[in-house]
N, CA, C and O of each residue as an XYZ file, in Angstrom:
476
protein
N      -2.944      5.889     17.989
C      -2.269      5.860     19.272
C      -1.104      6.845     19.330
O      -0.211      6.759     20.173
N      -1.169      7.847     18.323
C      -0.335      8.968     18.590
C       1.426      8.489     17.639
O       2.401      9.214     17.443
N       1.209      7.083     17.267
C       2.625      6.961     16.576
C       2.141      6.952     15.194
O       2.355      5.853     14.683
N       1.537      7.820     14.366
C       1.604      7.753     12.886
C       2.943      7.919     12.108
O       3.266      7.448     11.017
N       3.655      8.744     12.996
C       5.369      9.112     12.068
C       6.148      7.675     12.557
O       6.811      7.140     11.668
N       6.137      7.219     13.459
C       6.677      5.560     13.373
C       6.050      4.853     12.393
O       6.614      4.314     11.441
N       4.760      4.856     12.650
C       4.169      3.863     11.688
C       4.504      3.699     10.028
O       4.685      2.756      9.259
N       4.479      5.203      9.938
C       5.170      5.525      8.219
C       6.724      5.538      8.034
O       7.105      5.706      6.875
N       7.358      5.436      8.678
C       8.773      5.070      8.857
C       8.574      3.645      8.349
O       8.945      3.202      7.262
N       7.971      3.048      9.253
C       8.127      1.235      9.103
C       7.796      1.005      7.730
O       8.511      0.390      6.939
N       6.614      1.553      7.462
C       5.747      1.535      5.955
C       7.205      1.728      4.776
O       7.630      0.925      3.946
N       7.722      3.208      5.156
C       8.735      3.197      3.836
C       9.629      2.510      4.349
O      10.488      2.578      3.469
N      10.294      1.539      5.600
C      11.409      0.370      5.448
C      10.892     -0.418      4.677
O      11.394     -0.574      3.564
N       9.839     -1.070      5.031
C       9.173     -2.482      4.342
C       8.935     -1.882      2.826
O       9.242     -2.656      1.919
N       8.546     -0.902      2.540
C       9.006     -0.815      0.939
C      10.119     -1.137      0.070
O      10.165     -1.669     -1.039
N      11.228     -0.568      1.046
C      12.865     -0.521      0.949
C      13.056     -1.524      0.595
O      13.667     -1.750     -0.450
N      12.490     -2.609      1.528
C      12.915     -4.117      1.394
C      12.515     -5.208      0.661
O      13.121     -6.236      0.356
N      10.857     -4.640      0.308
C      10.241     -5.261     -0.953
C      10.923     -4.964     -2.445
O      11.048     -5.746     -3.387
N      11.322     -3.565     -2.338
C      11.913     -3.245     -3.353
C      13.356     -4.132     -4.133
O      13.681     -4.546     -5.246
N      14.003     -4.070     -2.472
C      15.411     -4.990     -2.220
C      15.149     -6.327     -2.893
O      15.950     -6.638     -3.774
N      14.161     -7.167     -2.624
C      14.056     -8.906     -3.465
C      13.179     -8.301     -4.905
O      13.253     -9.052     -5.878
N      12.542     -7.287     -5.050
C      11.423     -7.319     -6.512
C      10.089     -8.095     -6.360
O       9.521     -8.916     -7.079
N       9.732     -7.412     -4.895
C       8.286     -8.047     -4.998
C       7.367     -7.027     -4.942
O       7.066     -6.357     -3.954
N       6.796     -6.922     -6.433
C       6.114     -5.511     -6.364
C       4.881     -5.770     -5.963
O       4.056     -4.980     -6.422
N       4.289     -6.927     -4.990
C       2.909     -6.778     -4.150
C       3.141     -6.477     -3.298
O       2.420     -5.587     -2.848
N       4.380     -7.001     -2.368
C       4.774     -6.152     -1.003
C       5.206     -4.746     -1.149
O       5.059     -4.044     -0.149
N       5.683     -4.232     -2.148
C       5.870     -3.091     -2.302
C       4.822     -2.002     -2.512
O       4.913     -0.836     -2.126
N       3.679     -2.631     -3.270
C       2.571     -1.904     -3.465
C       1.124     -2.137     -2.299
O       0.011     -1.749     -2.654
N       1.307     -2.713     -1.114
C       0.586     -2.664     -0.047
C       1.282     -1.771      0.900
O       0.585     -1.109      1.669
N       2.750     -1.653      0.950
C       3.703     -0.519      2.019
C       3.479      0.586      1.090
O       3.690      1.587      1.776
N       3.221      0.896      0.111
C       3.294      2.424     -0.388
C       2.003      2.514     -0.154
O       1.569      3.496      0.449
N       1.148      1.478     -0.604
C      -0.826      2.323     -0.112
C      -0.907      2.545      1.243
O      -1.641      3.467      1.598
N      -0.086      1.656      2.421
C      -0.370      2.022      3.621
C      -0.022      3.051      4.063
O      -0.680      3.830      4.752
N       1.188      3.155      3.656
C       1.881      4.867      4.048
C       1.141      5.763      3.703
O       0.971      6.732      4.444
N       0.512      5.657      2.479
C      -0.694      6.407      2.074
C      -1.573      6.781      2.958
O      -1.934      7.938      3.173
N      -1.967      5.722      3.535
C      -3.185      5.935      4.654
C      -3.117      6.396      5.962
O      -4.120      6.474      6.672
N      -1.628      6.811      6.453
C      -0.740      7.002      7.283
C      -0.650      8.576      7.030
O      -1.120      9.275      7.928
N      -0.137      9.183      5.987
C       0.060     10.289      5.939
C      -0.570     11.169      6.010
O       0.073     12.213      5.897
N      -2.314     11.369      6.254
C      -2.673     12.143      7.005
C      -2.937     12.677      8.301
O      -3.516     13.626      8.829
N      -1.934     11.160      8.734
C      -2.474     11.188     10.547
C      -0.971     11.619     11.038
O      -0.908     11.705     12.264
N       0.310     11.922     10.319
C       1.709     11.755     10.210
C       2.105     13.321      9.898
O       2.950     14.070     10.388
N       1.117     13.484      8.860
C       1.826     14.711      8.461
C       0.250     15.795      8.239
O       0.221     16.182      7.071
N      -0.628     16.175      8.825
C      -1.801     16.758      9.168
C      -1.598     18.027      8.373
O      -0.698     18.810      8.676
N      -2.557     18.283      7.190
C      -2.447     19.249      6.326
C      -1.952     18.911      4.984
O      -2.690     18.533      4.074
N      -0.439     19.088      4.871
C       0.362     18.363      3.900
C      -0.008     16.993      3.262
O       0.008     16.781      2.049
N      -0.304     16.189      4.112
C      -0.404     14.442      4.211
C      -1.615     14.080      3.155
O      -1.595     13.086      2.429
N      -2.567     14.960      3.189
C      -3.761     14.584      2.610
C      -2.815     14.599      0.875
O      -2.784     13.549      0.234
N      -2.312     15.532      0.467
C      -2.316     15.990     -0.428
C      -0.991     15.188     -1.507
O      -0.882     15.152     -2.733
N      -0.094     14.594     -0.358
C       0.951     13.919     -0.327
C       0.495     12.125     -0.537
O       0.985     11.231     -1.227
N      -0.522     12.163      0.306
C      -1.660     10.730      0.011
C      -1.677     10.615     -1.239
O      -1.288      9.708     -1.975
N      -2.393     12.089     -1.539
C      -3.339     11.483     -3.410
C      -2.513     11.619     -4.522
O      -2.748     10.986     -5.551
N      -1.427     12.494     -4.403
C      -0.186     11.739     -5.174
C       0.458     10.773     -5.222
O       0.756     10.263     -6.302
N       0.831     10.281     -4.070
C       1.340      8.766     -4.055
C      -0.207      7.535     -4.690
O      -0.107      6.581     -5.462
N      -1.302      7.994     -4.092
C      -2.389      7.022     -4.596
C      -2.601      7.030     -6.281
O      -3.092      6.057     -6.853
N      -2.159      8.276     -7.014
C      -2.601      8.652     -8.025
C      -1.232      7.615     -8.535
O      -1.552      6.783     -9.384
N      -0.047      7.604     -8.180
C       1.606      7.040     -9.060
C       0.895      5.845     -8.842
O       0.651      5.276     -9.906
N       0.333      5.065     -7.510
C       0.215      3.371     -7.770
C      -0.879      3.269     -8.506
O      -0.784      2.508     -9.469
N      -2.025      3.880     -8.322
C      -3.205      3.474     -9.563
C      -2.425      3.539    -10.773
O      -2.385      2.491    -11.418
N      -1.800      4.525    -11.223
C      -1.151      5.031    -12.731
C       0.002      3.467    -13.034
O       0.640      3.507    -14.086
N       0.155      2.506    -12.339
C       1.307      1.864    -13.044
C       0.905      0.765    -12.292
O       1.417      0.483    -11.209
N      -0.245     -0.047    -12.968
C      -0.351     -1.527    -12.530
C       0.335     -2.765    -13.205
O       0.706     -2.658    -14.373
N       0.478     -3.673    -12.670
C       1.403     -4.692    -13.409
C       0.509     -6.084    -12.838
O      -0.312     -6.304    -11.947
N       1.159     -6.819    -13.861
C       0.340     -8.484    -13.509
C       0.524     -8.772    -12.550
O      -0.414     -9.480    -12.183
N       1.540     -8.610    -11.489
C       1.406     -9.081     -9.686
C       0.631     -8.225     -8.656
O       0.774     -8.212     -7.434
N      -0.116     -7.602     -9.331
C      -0.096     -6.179     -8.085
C      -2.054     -7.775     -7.699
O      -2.630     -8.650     -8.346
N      -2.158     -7.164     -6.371
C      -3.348     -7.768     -5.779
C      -4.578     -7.334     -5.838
O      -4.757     -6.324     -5.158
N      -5.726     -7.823     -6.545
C      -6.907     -7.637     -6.815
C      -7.554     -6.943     -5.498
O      -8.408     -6.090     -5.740
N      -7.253     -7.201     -4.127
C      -8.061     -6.052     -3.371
C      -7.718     -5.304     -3.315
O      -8.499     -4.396     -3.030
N      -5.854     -4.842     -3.579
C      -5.140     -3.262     -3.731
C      -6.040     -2.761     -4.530
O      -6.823     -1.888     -4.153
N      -6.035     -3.149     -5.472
C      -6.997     -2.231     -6.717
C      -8.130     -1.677     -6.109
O      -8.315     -0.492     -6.387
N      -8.853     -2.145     -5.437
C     -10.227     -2.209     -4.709
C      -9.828     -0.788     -3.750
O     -10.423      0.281     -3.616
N      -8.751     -1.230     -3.260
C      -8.240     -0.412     -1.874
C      -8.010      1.171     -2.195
O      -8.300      2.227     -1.633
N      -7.281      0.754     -3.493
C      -7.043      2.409     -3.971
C      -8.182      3.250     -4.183
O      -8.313      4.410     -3.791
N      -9.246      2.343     -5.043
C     -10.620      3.480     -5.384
C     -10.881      3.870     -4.365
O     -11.069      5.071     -4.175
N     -11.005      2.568     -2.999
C     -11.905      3.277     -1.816
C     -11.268      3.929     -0.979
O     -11.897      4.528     -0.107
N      -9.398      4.004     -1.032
C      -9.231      5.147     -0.425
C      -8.973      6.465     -0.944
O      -8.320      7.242     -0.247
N      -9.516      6.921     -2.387
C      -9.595      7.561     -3.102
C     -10.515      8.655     -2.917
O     -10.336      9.872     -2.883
N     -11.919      7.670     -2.767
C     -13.027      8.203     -1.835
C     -12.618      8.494     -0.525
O     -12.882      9.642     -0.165
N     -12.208      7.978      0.059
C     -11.738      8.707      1.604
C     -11.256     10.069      1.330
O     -11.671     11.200      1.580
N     -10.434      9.666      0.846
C      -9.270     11.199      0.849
C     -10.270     13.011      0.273
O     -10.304     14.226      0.467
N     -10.819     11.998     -0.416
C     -11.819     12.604     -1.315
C     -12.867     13.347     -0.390
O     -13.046     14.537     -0.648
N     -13.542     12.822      0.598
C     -14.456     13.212      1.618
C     -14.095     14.023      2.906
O     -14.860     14.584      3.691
N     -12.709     13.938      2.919
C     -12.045     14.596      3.902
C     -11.230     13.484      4.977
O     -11.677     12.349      5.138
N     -10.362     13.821      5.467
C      -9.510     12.588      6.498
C      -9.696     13.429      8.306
O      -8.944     14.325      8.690
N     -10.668     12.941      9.009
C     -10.107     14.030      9.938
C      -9.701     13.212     11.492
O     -10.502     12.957     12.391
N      -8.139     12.892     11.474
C      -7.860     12.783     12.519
C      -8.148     12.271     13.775
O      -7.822     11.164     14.203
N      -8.886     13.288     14.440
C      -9.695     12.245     15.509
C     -10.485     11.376     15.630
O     -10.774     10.828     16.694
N     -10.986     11.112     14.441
C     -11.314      9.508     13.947
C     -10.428      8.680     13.973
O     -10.935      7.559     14.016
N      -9.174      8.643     13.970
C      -8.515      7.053     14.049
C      -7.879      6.665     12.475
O      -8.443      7.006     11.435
N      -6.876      6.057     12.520
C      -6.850      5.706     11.397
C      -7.971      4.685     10.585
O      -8.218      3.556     11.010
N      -8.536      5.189      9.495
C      -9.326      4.559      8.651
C      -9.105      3.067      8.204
O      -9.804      2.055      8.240
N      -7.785      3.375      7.751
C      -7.714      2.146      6.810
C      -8.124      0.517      7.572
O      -8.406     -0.375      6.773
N      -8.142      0.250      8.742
C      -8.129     -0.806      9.167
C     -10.072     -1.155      9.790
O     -10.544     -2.291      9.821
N     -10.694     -0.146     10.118
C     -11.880     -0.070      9.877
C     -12.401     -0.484      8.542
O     -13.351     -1.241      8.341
N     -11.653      0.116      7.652
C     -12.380      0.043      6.619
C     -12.224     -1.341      5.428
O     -12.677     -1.534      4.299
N     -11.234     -2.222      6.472
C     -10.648     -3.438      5.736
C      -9.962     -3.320      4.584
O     -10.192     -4.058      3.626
N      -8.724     -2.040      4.563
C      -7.710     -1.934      3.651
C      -6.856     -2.145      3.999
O      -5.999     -1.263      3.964
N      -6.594     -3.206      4.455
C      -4.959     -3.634      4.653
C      -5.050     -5.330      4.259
O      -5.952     -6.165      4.317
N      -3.848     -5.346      3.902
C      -3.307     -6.596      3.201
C      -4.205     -8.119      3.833
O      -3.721     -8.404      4.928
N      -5.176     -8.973      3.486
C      -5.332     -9.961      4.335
C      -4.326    -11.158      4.515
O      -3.159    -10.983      4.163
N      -4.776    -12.546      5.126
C      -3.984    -12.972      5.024
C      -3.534    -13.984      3.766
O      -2.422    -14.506      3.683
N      -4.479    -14.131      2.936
C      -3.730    -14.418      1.519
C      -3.289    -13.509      0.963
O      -2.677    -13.987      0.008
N      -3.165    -11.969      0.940
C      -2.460    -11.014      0.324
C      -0.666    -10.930      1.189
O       0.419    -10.640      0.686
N      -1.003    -11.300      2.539
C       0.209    -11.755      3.154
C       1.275    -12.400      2.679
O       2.384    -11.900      2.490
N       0.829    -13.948      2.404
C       1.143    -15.067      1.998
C       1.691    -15.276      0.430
O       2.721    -15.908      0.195
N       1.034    -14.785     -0.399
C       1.687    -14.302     -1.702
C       2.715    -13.038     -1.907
O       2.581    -11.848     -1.625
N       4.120    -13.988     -2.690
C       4.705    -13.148     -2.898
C       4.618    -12.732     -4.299
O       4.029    -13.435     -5.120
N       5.434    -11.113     -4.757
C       4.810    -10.797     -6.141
C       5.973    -10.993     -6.540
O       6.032     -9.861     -7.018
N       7.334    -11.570     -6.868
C       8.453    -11.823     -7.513
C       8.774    -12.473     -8.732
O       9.220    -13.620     -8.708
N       8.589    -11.841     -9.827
C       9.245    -12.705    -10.655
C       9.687    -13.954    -11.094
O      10.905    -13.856    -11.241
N       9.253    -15.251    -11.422
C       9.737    -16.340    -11.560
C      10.340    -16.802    -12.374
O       9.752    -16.769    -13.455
N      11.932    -17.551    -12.408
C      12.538    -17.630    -13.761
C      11.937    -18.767    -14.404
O      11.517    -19.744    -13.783
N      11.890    -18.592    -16.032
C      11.106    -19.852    -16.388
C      11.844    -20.942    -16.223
O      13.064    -21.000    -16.066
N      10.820    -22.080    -16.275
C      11.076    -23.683    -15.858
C      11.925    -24.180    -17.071
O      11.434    -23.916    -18.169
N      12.958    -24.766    -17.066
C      13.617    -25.459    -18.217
C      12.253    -26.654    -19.113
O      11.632    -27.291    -18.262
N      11.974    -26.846    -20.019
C      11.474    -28.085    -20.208
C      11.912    -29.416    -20.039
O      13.066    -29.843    -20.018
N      10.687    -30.099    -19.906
C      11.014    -31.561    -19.025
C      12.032    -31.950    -19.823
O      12.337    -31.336    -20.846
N      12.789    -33.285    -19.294
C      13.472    -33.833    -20.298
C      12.994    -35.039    -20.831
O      12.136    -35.461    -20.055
N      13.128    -35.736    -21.711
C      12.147    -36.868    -22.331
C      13.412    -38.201    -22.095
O      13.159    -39.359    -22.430
């Protein structure tokens, strides 16, 4: 709808802010989306700017990150890979890469451990 540079704005706040509490699943669904954003944002550049950012989150997984991110990255790997062109629309939501709503609902934060019971 012509706002991809809003859209990736919002993408890197909501990173900002995942970053802000340490929830590296919300953080790692706003950096793949921006991903998927930046060829419709930044046309030329964006593709290339994509598969670096896709290449840093594949390169550094951790025990919270979300089993369909993983999924999400190969297959937008292949996208990027085949070409991105624009007047198609953004992909990612066709193609069911964006967060569902149990990827919503879980947060990826750190939990301090539980004291043991007391007897």
């Amino acid at each position: 709808n012509g706002r991809a540079s809003q859209a990736l704005g919002l993408c890197e706040e909501a990173a900002r802010l995942f970053i802000s509490y340490g929830d590296r699943r919300g953080e790692d669904w706003a950096r793949f989306l921006r991903c998927t954003l930046l060829p419709y944002a930044l046309p030329g550049a964006g593709v290339e700017e994509a598969r670096a950012e896709l290449a840093r989150l594949a390169a550094s997984p951790h025990p919270m990150r979300d089993g369909r991110l993983e999924d999400s990255l190969d297959t937008y790997a292949v996208v990027l890979g085949r070409g991105v062109d624009p007047a198609e629309g953004w992909q990612a939501w066709r193609l069911a890469l964006v967060p569902n709503l149990h990827s919503r609902e879980i947060m990826g934060v750190p939990m301090p451990p539980t004291p043991p019971a007391a007897v």
